[in-house]
VOLOLUM-986465 format. One record per residue: residue in three letters; y, x, z negated of N, C-alpha, C, O in turn. Coordinates in pm, whole numbers, plus 50000, padded with zeros to 5 digits. Example, Ala and Ser with C-alpha at 12.3 -4.5 7.8 and 13.67 -1.06 7.14 Angstrom:
2
ALA	49431	51319	49220	49550	51230	49220	49670	51320	49220	49668	51424	49154
SER	49775	51285	49292	49894	51367	49286	50003	51290	49213	50114	51341	49196
//
This chain:
273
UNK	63090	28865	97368	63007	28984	97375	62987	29043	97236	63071	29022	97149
UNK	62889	29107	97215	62817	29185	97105	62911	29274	97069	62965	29323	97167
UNK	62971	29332	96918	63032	29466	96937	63011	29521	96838	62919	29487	96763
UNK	63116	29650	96808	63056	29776	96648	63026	29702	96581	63024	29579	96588
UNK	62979	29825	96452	62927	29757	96368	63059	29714	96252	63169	29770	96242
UNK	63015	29614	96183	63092	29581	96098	63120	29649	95965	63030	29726	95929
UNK	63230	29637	95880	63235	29628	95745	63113	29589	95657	63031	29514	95710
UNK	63093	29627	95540	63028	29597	95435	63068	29512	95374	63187	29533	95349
UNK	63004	29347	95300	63078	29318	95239	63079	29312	95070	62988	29366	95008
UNK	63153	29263	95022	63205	29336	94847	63048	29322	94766	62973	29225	94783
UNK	63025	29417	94693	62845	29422	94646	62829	29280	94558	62725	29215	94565
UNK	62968	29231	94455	63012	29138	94424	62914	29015	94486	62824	28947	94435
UNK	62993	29022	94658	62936	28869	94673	62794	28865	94703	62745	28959	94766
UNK	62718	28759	94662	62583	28745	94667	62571	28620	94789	62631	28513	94774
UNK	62499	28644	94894	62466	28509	95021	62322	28477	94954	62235	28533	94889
UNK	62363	28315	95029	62218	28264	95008	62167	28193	95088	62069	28120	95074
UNK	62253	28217	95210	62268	28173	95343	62392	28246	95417	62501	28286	95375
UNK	62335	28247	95537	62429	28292	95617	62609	28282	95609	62673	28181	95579
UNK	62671	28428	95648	62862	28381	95626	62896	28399	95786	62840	28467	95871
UNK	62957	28351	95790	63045	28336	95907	63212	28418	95901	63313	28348	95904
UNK	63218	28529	95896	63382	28564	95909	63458	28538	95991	63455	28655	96030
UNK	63542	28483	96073	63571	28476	96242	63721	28418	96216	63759	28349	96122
UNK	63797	28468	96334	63914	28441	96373	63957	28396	96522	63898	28441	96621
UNK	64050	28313	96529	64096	28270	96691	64206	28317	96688	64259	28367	96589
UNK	64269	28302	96835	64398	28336	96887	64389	28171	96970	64290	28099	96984
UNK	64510	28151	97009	64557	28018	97085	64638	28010	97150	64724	28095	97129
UNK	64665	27916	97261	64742	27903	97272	64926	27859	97267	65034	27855	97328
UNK	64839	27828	97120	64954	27751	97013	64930	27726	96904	64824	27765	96855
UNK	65046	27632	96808	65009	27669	96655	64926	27468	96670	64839	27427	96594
UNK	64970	27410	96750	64960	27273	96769	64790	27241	96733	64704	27267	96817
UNK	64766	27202	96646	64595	27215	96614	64514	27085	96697	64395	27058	96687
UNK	64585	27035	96757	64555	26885	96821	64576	26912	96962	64536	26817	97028
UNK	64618	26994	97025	64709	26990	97168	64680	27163	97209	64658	27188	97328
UNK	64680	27229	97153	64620	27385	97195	64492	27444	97213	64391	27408	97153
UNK	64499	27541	97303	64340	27588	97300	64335	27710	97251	64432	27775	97212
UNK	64170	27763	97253	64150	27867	97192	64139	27964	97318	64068	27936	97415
UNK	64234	28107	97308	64169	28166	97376	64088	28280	97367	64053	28345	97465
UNK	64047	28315	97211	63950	28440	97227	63952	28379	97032	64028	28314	96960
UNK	63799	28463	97018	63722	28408	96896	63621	28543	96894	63546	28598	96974
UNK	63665	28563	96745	63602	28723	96644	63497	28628	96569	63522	28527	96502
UNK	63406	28671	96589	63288	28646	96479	63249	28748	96459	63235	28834	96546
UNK	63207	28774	96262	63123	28847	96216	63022	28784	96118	63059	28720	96020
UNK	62900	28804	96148	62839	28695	96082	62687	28801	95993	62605	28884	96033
UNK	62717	28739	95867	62619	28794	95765	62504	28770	95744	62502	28647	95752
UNK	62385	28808	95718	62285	28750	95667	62256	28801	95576	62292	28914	95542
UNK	62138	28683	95481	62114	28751	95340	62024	28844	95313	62016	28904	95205
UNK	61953	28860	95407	61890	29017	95396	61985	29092	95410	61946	29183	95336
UNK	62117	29138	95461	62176	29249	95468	62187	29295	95622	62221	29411	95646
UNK	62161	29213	95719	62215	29277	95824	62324	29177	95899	62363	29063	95870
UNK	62350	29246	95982	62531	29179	96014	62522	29149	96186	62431	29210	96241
UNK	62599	29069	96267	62586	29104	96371	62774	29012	96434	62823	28901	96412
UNK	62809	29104	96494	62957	29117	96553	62975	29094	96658	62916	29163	96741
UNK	63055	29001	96697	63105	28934	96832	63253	28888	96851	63322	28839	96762
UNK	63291	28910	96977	63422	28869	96996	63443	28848	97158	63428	28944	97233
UNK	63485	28693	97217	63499	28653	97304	63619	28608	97348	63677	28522	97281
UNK	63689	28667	97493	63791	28551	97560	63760	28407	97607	63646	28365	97626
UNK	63822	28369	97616	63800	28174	97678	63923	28169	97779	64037	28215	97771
UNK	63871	28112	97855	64004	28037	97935	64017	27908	97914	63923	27829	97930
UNK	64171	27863	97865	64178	27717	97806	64209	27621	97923	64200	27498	97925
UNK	64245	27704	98018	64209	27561	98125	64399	27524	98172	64453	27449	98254
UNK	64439	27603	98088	64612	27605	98039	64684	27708	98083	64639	27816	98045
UNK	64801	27716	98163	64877	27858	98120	64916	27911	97997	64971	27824	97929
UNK	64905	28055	97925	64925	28055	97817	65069	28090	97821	65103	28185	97892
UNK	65203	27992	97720	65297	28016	97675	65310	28188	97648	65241	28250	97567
UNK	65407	28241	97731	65473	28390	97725	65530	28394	97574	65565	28505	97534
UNK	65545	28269	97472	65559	28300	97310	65415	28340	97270	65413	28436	97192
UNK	65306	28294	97302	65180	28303	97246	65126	28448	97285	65047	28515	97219
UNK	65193	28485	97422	65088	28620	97457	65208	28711	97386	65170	28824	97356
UNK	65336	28683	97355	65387	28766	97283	65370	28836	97119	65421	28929	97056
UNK	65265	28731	97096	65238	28742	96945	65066	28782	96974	65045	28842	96868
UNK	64964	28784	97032	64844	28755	97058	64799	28895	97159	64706	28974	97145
UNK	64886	28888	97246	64879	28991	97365	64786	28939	97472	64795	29025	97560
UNK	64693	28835	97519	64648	28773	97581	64726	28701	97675	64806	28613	97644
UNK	64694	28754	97829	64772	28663	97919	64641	28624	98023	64520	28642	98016
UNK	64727	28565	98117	64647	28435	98187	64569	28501	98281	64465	28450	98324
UNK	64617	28635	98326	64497	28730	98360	64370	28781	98292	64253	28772	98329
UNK	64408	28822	98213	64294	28798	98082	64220	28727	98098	64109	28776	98113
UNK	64227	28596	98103	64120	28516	98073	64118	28395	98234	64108	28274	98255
UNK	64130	28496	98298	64088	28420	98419	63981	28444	98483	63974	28407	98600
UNK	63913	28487	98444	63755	28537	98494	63640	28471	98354	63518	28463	98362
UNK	63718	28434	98246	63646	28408	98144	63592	28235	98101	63629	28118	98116
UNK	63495	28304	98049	63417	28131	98056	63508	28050	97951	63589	28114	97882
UNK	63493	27879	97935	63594	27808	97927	63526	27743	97766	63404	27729	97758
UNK	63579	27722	97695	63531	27695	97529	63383	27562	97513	63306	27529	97423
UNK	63403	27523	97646	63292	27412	97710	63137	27480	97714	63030	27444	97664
UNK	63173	27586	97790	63082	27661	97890	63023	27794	97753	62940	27885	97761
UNK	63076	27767	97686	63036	27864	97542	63000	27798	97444	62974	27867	97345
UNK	62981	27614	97424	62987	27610	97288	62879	27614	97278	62866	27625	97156
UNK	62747	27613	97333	62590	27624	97283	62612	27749	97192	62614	27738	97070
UNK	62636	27915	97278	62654	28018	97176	62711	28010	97076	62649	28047	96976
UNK	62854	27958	97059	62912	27954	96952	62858	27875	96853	62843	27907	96735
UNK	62831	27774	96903	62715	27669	96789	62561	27749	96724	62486	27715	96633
UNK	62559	27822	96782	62424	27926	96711	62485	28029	96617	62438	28048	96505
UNK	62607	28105	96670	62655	28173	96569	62702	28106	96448	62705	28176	96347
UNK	62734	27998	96438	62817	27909	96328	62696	27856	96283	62693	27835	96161
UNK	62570	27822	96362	62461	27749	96261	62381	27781	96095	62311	27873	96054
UNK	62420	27688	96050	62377	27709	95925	62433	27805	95804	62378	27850	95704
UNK	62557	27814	95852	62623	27905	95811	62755	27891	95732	62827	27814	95795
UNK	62825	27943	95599	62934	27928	95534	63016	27984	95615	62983	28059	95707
UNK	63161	27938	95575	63244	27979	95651	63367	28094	95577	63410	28075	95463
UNK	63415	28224	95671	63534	28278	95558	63654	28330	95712	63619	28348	95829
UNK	63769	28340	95664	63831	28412	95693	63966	28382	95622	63981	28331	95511
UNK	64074	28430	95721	64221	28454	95657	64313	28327	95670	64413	28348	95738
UNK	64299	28172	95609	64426	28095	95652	64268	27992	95795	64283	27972	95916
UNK	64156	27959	95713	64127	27923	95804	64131	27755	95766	64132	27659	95842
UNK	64133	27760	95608	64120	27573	95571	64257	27559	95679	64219	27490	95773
UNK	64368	27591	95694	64492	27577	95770	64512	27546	95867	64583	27450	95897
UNK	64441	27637	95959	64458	27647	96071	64309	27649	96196	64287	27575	96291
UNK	64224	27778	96136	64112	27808	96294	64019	27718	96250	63931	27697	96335
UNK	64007	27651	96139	63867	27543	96120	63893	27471	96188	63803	27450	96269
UNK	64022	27387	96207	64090	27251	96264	64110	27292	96423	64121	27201	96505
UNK	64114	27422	96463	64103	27418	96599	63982	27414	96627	63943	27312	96682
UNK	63893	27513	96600	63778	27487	96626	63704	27359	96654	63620	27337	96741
UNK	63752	27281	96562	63657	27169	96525	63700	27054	96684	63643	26971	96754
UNK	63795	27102	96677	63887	26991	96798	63815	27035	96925	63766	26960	97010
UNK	63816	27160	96925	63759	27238	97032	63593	27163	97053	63549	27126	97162
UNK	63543	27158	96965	63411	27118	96946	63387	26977	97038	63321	26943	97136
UNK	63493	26910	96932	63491	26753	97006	63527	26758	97127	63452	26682	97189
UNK	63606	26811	97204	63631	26837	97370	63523	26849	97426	63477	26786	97522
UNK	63477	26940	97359	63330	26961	97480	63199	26852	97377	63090	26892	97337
UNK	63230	26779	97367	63119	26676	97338	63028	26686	97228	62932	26609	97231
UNK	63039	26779	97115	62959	26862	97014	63109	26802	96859	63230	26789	96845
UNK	62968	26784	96777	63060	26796	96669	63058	26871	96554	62964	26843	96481
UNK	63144	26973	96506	63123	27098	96447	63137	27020	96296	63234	26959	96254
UNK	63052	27036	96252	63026	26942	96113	63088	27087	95974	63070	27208	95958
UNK	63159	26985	95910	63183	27099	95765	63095	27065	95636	63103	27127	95530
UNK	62995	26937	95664	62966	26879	95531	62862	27024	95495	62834	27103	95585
UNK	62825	27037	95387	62725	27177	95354	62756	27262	95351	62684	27337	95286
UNK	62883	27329	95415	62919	27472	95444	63072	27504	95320	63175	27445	95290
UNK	63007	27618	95286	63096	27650	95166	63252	27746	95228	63262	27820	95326
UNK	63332	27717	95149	63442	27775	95297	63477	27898	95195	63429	27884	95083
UNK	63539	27995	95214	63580	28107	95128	63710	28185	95208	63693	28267	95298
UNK	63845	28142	95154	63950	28158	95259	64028	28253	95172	64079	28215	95067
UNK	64038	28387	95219	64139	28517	95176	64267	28467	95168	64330	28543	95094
UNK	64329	28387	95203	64415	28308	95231	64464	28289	95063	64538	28366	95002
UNK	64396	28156	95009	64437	28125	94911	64387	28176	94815	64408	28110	94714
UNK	64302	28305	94789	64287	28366	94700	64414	28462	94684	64446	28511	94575
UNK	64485	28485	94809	64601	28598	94758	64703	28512	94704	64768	28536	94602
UNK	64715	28408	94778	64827	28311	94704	64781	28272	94550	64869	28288	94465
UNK	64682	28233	94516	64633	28174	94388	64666	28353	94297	64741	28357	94199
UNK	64631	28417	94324	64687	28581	94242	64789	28692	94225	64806	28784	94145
UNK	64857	28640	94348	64986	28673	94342	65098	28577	94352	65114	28504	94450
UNK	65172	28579	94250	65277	28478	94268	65377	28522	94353	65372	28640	94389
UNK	65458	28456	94390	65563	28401	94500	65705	28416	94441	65790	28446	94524
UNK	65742	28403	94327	65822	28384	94294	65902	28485	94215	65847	28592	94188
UNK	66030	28462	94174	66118	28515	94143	66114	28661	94053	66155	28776	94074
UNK	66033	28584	93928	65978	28653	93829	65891	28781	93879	65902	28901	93854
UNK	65794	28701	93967	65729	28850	94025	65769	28874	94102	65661	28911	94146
UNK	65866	28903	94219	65970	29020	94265	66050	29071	94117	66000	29157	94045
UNK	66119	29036	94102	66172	29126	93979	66088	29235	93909	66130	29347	93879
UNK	65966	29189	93889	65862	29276	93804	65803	29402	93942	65792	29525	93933
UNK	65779	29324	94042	65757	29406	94179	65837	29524	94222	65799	29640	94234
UNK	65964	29468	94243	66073	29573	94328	66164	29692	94188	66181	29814	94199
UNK	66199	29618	94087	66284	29671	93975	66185	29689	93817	66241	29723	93712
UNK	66030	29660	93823	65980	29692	93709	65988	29652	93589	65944	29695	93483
UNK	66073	29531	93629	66139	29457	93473	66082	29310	93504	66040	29247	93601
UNK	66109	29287	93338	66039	29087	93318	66171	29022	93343	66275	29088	93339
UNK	66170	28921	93363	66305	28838	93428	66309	28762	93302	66226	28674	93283
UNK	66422	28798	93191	66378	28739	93076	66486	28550	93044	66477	28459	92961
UNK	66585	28583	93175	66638	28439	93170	66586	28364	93311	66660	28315	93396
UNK	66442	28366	93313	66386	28292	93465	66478	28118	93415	66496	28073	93302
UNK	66518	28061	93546	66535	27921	93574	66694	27922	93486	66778	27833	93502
UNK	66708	28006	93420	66917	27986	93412	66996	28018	93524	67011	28138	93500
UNK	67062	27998	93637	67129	28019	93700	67204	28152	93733	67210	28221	93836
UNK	67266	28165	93592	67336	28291	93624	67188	28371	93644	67166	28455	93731
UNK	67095	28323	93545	67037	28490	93516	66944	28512	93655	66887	28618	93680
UNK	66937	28365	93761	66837	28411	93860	66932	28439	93935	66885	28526	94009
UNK	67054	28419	93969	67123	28497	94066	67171	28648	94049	67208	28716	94144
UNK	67167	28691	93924	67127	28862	93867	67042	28933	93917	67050	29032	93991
UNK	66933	28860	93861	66782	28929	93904	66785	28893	94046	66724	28979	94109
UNK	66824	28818	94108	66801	28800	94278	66861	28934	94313	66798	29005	94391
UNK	66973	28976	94264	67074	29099	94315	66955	29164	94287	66871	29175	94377
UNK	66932	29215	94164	66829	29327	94155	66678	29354	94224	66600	29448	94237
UNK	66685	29237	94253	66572	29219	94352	66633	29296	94459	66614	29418	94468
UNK	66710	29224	94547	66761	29310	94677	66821	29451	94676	66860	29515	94773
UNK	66821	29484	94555	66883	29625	94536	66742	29715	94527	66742	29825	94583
UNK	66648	29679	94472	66476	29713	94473	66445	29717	94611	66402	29823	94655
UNK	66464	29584	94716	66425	29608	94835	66457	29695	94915	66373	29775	94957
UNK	66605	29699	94960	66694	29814	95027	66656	29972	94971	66694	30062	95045
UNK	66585	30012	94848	66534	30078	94819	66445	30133	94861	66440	30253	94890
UNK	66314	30006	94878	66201	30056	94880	66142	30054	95079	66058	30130	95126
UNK	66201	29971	95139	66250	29940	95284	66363	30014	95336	66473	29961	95325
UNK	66353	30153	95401	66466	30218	95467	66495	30134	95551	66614	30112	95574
UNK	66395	30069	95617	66427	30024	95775	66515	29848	95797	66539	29783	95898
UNK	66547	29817	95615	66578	29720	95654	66729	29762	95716	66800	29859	95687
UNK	66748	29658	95806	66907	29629	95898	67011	29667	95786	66964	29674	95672
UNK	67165	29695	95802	67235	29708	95698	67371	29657	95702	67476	29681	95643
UNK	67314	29548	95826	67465	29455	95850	67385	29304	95857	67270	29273	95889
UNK	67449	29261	95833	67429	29051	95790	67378	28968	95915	67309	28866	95918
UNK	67452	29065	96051	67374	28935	96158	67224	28964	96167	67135	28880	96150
UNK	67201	29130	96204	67045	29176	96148	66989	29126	96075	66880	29071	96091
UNK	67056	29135	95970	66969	29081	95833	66906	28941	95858	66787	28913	95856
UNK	67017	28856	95883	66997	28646	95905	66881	28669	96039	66821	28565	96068
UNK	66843	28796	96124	66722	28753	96186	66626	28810	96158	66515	28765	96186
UNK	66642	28909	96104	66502	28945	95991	66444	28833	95904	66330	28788	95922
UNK	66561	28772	95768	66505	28710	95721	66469	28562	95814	66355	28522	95790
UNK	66528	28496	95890	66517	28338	95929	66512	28402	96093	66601	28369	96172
UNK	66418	28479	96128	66397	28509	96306	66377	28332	96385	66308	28236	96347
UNK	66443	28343	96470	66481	28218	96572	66357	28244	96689	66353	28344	96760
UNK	66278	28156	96690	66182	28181	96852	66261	28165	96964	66324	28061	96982
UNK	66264	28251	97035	66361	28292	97159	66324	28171	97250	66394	28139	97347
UNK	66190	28093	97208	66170	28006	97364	66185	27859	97301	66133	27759	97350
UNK	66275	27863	97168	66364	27755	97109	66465	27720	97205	66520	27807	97272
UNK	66508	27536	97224	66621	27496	97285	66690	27473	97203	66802	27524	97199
UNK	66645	27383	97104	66775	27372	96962	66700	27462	96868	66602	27534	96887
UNK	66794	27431	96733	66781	27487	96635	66676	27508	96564	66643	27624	96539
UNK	66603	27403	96519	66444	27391	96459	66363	27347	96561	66277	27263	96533
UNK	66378	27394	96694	66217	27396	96783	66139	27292	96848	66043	27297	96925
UNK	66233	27158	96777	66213	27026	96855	66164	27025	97006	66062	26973	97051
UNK	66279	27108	97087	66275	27092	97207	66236	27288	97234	66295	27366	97160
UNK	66159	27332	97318	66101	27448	97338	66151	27513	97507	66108	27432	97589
UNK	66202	27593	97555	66154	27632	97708	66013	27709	97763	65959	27819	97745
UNK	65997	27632	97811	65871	27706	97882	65883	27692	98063	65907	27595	98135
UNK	65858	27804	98087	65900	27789	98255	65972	27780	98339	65934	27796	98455
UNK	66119	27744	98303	66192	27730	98298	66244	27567	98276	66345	27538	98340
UNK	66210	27509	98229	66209	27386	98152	66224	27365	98036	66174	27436	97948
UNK	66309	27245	98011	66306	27246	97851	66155	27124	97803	66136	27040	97890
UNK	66078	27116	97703	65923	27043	97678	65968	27019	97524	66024	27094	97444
UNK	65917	26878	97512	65894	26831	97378	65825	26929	97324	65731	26977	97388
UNK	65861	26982	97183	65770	27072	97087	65691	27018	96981	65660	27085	96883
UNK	65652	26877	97001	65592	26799	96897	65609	26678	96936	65679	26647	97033
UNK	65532	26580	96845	65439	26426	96891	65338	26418	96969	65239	26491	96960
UNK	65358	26308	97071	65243	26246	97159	65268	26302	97272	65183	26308	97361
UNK	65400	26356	97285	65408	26384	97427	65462	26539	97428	65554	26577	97501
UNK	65374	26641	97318	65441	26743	97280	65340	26826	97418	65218	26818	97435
UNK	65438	26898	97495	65394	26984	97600	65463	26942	97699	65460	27023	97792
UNK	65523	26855	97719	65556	26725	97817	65732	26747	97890	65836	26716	97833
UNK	65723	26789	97985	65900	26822	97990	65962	26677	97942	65922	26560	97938
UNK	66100	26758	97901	66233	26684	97847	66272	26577	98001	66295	26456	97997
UNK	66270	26653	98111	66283	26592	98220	66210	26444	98247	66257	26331	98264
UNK	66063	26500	98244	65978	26412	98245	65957	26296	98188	65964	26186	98243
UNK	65929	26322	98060	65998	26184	97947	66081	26084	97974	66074	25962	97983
UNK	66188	26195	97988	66377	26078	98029	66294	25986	98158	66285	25864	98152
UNK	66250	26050	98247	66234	25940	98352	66108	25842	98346	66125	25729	98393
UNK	65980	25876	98291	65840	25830	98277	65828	25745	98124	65760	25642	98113
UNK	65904	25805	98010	65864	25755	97878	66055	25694	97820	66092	25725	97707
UNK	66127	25632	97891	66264	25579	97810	66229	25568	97670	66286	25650	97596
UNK	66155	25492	97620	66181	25452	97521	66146	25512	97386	66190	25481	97275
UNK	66048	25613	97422	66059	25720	97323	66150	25814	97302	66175	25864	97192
UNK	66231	25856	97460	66371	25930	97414	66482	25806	97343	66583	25833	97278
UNK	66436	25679	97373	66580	25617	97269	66504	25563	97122	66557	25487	97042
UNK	66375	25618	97110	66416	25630	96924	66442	25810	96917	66531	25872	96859
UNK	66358	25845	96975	66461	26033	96917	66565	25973	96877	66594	25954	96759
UNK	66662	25923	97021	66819	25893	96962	66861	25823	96823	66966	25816	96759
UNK	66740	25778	96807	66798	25685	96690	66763	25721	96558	66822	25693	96454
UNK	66606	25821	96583	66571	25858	96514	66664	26009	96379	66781	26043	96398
UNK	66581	26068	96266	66650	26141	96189	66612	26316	96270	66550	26416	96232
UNK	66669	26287	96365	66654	26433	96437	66783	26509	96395	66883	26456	96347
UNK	66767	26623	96418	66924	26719	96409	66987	26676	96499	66944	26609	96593
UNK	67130	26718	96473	67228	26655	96572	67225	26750	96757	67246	26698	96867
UNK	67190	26903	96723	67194	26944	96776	67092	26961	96926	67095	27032	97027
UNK	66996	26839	96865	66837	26788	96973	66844	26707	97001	66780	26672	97101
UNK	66947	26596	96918	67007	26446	97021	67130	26467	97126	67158	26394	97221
UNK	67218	26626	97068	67292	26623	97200	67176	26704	97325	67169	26649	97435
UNK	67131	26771	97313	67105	26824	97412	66988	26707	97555	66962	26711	97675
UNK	66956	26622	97436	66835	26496	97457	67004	26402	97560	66989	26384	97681
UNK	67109	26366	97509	67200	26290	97565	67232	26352	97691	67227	26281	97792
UNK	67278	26537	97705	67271	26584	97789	67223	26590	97920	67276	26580	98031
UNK	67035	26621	97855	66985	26590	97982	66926	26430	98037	66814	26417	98088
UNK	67011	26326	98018	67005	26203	98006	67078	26150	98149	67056	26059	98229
UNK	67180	26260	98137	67314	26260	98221	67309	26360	98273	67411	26402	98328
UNK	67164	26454	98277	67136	26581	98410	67199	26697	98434	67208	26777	98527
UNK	67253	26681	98287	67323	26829	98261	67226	26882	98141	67210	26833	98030
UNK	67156	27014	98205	67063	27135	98115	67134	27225	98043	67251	27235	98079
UNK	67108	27277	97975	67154	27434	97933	67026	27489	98052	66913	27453	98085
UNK	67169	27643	98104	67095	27712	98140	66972	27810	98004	66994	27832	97885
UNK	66828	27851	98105	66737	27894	98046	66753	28011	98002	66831	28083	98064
UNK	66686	28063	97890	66732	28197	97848	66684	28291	97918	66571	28288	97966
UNK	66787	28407	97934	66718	28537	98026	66557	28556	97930	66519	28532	97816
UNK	66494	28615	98064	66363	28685	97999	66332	28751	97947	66355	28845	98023
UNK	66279	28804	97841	66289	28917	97752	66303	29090	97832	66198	29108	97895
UNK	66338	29136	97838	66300	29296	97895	66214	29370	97863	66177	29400	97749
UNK	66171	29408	97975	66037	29469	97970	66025	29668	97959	65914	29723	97955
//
């Protein structure tokens, strides 16, 4: 659907053809195996007028209770809503002829999109279209690193960068800048280890290999990523015996041996509402 009006954009940039701004939500981060379920377009022209849209989709999928936790989209939502099939003529007019921009899209929403495209029988072509991603302009101008936190949080040049002692100094002074400038950070260590390294609650092991959804434990990656742990063991053997053999954590080959021999971990309580 049609909506407000948009932003201006910077007097700076000059079109010479149509921009495309737009963002998705998904059902996942999986760019091969997820769908889209709602898509922001704002789209420019070079005369100067703008026109704004933003649509739900139904992917045809239940959406993962991790995805509507981050997204806010649930399966009510988009159960009355047309299906990324049944939309791509529109969406193919809004995108026609047109450059592309948004936040993290070389990454991520080009490559869904495009997949999306090929599903429904259309192929969303990039040759011609100039991409312009906010993304790596903040990364390319702000550095990441050590030196600039130090200069960031404490106002000083890090004048022994890459000596040991002197980056484990300035690291202190770094965190003494943060706790500063962040009241709200935690002020005990188990807080802290999930602030900094937060664990996805609908993790079975450690790094996400294996996922719950539904109360099931599901491959979280490959060919058979979506696919219960159950299912596999009995339909696909021989891909659970290279996992086994394979360089997995130890902690996703026991739980893989586990349910081999039909013993689960129980599922995690549900979040509270």
């Amino acid at each position: 659907m049609k909506t407000s009006q948009s932003p201006s954009l910077p007097e700076r940039l000059k079109l010479e053809r149509p921009l495309v701004v737009f963002d998705i939500e998904a059902t996942g981060l999986n760019k091969r195996t997820d769908r889209i379920v709602a898509i922001a377009i704002v789209r420019y022209e070079p005369d100067g007028s703008v026109e704004q849209f933003a649509y739900l989709l139904n992917p045809g999928t239940p959406i993962p209770e991790e995805a509507t936790q981050i997204h806010g989209i649930t399966d009510d939502d988009v159960r009355e809503a047309p299906t990324f099939a049944e939309m791509a003529d529109v969406l193919t007019a809004h995108f026609d002829g047109a450059d592309l921009a948004g936040y993290n899209i070389l990454g991520y929403d080009i490559q869904m999109l495009a997949e999306e495209f090929t599903r429904a029988g259309r192929t969303f072509s990039l040759e011609g279209r100039r991409i312009l991603d906010a993304q790596r302009i903040f990364f390319r101008n702000e550095p990441r690193d050590l030196s600039a936190a130090l200069r960031y949080y404490c106002g000083a040049e890090h004048e022994e960068s890459h000596d040991a002692l002197g980056d484990v100094l300035a690291t202190i002074r770094v965190l003494g800048g943060q706790f500063e400038k962040y009241p709200e950070l935690p002020n005990d260590l188990d807080a802290l280890h999930d602030y900094c390294d937060p664990r996805d609650p609908s993790w079975a092991d450690r790094t996400g290999r294996l996922k719950w959804s539904r109360g099931e434990i599901e491959l979280n990656f490959g060919k058979f990523q979506g696919q219960s742990l159950r299912s596999t063991i009995a339909n696909d053997p021989n891909f659970i015996t290279w996992m086994l053999r394979a360089d997995f954590p130890e902690d996703t080959k026991q739980i893989v041996r586990n349910a081999m021999a039909g013993r689960y971990p129980a599922p995690p309580e549900p979040p509270a509402k």
